[in-house]
Each structure stands twice: as C-alpha cells, then as structure tokens.
DRENTORVO-964453 format. One record per residue (C-alpha): residue in three letters; x, y, z. Coordinates in steps of 0.25 Angstrom, whole numbers, padded with zeros to 4 digits, always signed. Layout:
BEGIN
AlaXYZ/...
END
This chain:
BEGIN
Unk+0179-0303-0471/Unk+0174-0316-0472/Unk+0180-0331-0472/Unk+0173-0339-0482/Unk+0185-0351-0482/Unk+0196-0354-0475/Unk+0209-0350-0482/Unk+0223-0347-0480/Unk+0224-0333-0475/Unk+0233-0330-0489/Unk+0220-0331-0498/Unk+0212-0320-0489/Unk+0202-0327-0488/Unk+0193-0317-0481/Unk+0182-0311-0490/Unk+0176-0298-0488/Unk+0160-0301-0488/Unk+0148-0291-0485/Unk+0139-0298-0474/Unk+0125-0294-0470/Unk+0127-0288-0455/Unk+0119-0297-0446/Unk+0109-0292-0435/Unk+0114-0297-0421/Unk+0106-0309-0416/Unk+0104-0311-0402/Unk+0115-0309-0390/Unk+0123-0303-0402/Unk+0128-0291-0408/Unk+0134-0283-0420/Unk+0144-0279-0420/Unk+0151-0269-0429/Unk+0167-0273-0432/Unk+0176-0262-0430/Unk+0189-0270-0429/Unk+0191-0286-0428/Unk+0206-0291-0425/Unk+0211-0304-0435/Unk+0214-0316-0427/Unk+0223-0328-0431/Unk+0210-0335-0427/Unk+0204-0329-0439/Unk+0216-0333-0448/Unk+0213-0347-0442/Unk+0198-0347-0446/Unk+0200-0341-0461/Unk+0212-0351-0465/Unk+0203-0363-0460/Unk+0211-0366-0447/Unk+0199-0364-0437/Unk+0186-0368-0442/Unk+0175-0358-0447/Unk+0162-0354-0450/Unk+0164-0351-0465/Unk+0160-0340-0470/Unk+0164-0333-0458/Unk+0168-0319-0454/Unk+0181-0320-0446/Unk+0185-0310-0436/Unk+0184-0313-0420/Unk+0189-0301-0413/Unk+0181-0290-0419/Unk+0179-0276-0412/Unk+0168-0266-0414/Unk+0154-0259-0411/Unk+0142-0266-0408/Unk+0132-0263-0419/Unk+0119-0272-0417/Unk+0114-0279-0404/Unk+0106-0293-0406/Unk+0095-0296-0396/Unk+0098-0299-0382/Unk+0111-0291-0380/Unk+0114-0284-0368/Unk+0125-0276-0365/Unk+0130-0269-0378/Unk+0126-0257-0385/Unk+0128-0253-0400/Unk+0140-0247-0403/Unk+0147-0254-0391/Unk+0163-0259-0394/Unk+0164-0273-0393/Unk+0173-0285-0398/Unk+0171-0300-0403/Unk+0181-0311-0401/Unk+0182-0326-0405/Unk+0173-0331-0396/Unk+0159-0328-0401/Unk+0149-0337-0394/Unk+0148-0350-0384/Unk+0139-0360-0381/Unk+0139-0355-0365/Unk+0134-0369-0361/Unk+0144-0377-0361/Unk+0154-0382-0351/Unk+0164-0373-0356/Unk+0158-0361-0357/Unk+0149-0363-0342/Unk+0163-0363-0336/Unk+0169-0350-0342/Unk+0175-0359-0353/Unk+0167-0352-0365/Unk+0180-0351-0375/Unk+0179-0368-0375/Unk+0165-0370-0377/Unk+0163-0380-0391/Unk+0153-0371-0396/Unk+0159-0358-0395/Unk+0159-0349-0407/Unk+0169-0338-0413/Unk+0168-0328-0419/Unk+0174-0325-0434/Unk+0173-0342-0433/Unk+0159-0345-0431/Unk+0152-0332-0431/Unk+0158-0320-0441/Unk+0167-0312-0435/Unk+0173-0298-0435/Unk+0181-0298-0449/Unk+0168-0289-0451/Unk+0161-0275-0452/Unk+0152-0282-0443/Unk+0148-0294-0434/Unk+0139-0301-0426/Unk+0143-0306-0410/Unk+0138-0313-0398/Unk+0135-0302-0388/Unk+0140-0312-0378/Unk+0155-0312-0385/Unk+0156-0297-0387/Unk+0165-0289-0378/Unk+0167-0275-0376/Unk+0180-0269-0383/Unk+0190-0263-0371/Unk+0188-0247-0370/Unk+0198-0239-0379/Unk+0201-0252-0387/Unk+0197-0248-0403/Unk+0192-0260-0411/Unk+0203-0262-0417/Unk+0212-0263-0403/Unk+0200-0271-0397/Unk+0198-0282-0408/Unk+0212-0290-0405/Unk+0208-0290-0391/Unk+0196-0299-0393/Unk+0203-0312-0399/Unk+0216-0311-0399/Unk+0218-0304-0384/Unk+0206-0312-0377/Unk+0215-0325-0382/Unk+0228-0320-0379/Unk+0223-0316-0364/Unk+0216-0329-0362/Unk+0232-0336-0367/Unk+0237-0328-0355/Unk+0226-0334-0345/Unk+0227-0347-0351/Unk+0243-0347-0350/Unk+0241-0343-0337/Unk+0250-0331-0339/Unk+0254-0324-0326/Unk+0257-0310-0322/Unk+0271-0309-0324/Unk+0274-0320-0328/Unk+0281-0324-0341/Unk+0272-0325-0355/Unk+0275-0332-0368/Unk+0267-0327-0379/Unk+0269-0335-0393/Unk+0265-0329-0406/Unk+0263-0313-0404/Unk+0251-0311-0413/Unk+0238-0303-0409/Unk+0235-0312-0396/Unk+0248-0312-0391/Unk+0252-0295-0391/Unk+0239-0294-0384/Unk+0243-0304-0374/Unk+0255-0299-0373/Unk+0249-0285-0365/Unk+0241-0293-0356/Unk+0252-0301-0352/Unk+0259-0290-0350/Unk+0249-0284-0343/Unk+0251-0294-0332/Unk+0267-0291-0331/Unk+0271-0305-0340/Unk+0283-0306-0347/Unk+0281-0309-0361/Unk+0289-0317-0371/Unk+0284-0317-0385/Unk+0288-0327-0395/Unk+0285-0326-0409/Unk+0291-0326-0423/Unk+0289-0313-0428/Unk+0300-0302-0426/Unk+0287-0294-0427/Unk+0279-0299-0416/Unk+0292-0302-0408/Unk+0294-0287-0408/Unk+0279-0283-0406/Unk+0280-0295-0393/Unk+0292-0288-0386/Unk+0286-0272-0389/Unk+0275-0276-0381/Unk+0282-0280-0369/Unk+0288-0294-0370/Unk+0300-0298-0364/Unk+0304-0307-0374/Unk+0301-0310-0389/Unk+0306-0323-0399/Unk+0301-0332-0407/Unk+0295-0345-0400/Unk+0307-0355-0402/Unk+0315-0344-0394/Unk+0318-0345-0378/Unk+0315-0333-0370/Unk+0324-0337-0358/Unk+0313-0340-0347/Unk+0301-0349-0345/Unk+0286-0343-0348/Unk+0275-0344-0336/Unk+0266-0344-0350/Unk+0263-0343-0365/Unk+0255-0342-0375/Unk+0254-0346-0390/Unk+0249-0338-0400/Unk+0252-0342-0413/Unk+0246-0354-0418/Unk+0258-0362-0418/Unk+0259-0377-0410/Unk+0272-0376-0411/Unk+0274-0363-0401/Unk+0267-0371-0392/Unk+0280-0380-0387/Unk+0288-0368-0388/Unk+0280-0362-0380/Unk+0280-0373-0369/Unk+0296-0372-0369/Unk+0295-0358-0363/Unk+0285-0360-0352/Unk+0291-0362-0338/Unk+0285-0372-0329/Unk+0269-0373-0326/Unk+0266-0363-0337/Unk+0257-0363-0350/Unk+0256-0360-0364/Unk+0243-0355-0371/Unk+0242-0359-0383/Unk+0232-0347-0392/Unk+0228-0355-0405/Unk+0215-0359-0411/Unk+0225-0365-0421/Unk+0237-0369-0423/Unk+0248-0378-0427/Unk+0250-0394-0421/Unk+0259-0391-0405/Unk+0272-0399-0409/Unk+0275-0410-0399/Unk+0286-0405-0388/Unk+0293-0412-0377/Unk+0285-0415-0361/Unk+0296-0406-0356/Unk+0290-0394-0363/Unk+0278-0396-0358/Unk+0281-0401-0343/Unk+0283-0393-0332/Unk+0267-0390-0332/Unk+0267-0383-0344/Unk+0256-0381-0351/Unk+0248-0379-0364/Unk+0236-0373-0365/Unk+0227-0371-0378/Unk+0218-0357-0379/Unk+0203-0357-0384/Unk+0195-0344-0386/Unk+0194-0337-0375/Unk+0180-0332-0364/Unk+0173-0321-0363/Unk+0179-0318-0349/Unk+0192-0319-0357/Unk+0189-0307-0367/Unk+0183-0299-0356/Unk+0196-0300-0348/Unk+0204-0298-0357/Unk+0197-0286-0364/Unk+0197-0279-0350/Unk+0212-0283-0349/Unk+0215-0278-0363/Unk+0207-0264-0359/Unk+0215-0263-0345/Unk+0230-0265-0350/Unk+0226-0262-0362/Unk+0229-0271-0372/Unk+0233-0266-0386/Unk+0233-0274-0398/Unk+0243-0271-0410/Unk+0234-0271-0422/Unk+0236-0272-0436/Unk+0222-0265-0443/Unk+0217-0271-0456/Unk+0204-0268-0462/Unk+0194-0280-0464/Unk+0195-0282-0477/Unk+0210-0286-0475/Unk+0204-0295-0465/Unk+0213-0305-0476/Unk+0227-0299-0474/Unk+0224-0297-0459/Unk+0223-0313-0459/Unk+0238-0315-0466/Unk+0244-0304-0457/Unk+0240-0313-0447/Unk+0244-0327-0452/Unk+0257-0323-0456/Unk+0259-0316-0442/Unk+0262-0301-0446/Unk+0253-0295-0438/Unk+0259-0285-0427/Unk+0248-0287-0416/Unk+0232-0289-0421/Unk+0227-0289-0435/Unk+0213-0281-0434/Unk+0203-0277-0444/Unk+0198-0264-0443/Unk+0183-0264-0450/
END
C-alpha cells in the first residue's frame, strides 16, 4: 500500500501497487512481512505533517521472516523472525551517534519515511536495524512492540520514572498500554488521563489506579509523566500534576503549538523533556523486557489492503490498543 501524495487520511490515500521484490544489497536483508502495526507516525507522514520521500511505502514496525541475505551479513539465517522499527540507518560518525546518541544523528534515516517500509508482502532492511522478535511473540503481538513499545520505554527512562513511584500517562493509544505494563512491572502507580470512556476503561482494566480526562485532578502530585497525544496543549496540564523536581516526556514527532502557562507551573525544578526516536541499546532493552514480563499488546487485526480504514481508526482515536496489518 503505497503513499503517492499526502492527503487527509478521509480520501484513503493509500493505493494498492504491485512492486518488483528487490534482491538485498550489501549489510541488508529481505525480509518477508508477516504483520506490520500502524503508527500515528504513519498517519503523520501520509496527511503531509512529517515530511516524506514520495512515493513511499509506510510502515515502520513490521514483523516477519528473513527471506534473502545481502552480502556481508553475519548473524541471521533464512527463515529467522525478526522485526524493523522507525530507525533504519545512521551516519555512525558523528558526535551524536560516537556517544551512544544515535536516535539524534542529522543524517539518520527511517523507515516507511525515507526507505519503504512494512505496509508490504515484502521489504528491504539494514541488517544493522533488524532485531530478533521475543520468543512466543507472533508477528502480529511482536509488531507493536517495535515503535510504539521501544518509544513508550524510552518516555519512562526519559521521565525518569522510578519504581514505585507515581506515573501520569496522557493519551492511552498504542504506546501508552504498552507502557503502562512496564511501568507496572516496576510496581508504579498509574494514573491515565484521557477522553475516551473507552480508553479510560481499557487504562483502569490493566491496573491503573486512577482514570479521567486531562483537565481533571487525581488528588496527588506525580513523580513523572508522559504525553502521548499530539496535543501542545496537554503539555501545561500535565506540568500542573507533577510534584516537585519531576518531569514530563513529551512523545510527539508532531503536534499542536504548547500554549503559554504561568512560571508557577513550571517552578519548583520541573521539567519538560521532548522525545526523539529511540537507540538500538533502547530496542534491545526493551524487547528483552517486553519477553520477561511479558508485554502483551491489544491488537486490533486488519488486512493490508484496509491499510486506509486502519489510518482513520487511528485519527479519530477508536482503536482499543494497536492497529496491525496482518499480511
């Protein structure tokens, strides 16, 4: 299903096209899509809010078999399961990536941005940003866990979230009730704001303690938060729970304009902090994580071909969990 101009999400602007499968080049592989999860990233790239490569397959946490090996790849077999996620290359020179930095490097690539990605039968990755898929996980459980998990456990870190400590999650999408089991995991209380009854519910059967929409007050400060949804305007409400010395992560590629707020919000060594991609030491912690606890997405299963009402699911926040297109 490719994207050959940016429209609104309403117009289904993604066309089913026949491609000629591509030989692997060097350092890459083949790979053979069994499941690939639908992102609010990809919503982002087909209406023209993040800029794209055009045409361009969407599609950044696809699942599946390897099914060719380029030259010079060590370490895979055919028929191994693997996954892809949003970061498909770096330059690995620069300053950012020589110190463990490699999710701000200027010349990083992405996949189902720059590359094509998994919204496919079949695709092409750098062997370098392949990872294997946790044992027991089925493509369609592990494809979730590749964008929208790996972000949401880099939110935690970034947030500074502490084992049992108290955790503001704003927006309860895909990212977010995965995040949610992690940070459960750790023994945190969890509050969940959001305005969907729907997600409300979803929040409080997985074990939060608390559940309203973001203008509401739970009663006590936060040690930390995250925001999900791209919305600037969370961003102050969020500030206004946080007790003292703690820090809201904001997880957006895009969003809407932050509102101005009063100093008082944000004093008392509070702090903003913006998220961007993720390392591959991220993925490979989180993934073993995900395998240990175990993680388990909610998924929502569409074939590819209704990669389109996938997209508008998405956008109009319907979804109970993760979309995923099962190929």
């Amino acid at each position: 299903m490719r994207l050959d101009r940016a429209a609104a999400a309403e117009e289904r602007p993604l066309l089913p096209v026949d491609l000629e499968a591509a030989a692997p080049g060097s350092g890459e592989i083949a790979i053979a899509v069994e499941a690939c999860g639908v992102c609010r990233t990809d919503l982002h790239i087909v209406e023209g809010e993040v800029p794209a490569r055009l045409p361009v397959v969407p599609g950044h946490q696809a699942a599946g078999r390897v099914a060719a090996l380029g030259s010079g790849v060590e370490g895979l077999s055919i028929g191994d399961a693997v996954g892809v996620g949003w970061m498909a290359a770096t330059c690995g020179e620069c300053a950012f990536c020589r110190s463990g930095r490699e999710n701000l490097c200027f010349r990083a690539a992405f996949t189902g941005r720059d590359r094509d990605g998994g919204y496919a039968e079949r695709m092409l990755a750098s062997a370098r940003w392949v990872y294997r898929l946790p044992e027991g996980f089925s493509p369609p459980d592990a494809a979730p866990l590749l964008c929208a998990g790996i972000i949401g456990y880099r939110c935690l870190r970034l947030a500074q979230v502490q084992p049992g400590g108290r955790l503001g999650l704003f927006g309860f999408g895909a990212s977010a009730h995965l995040a949610i089991q992690v940070a459960l995991h750790w023994k945190c209380e969890v509050f969940a704001f959001t305005r969907e009854a729907h997600h409300r519910r979803l929040a409080l059967e997985m074990g939060a303690v608390w559940a309203g929409e973001a203008f509401e007050d739970p009663g006590v400060p936060l040690d930390a938060a995250v925001t999900f949804a791209p919305a600037g305007d969370l961003v102050p409400l969020a500030l206004a729970r946080l007790g003292r010395g703690a820090t809201v992560a904001v997880n957006a590629i895009h969003m809407s304009a932050i509102p101005s707020f009063d100093y008082e919000t944000l004093y008392g060594e509070r702090a903003v902090r913006s998220v961007m991609n993720y390392t591959r030491s991220d993925a490979e912690e989180f993934l073993g994580l995900a395998a240990d606890i175990p993680v388990r997405a909610r998924t929502e299963i569409y074939r590819l071909e209704e990669a389109n009402e996938a997209l508008l699911r998405v956008k109009r926040g319907e979804v109970q969990g993760a979309a995923v297109l099962a190929i």
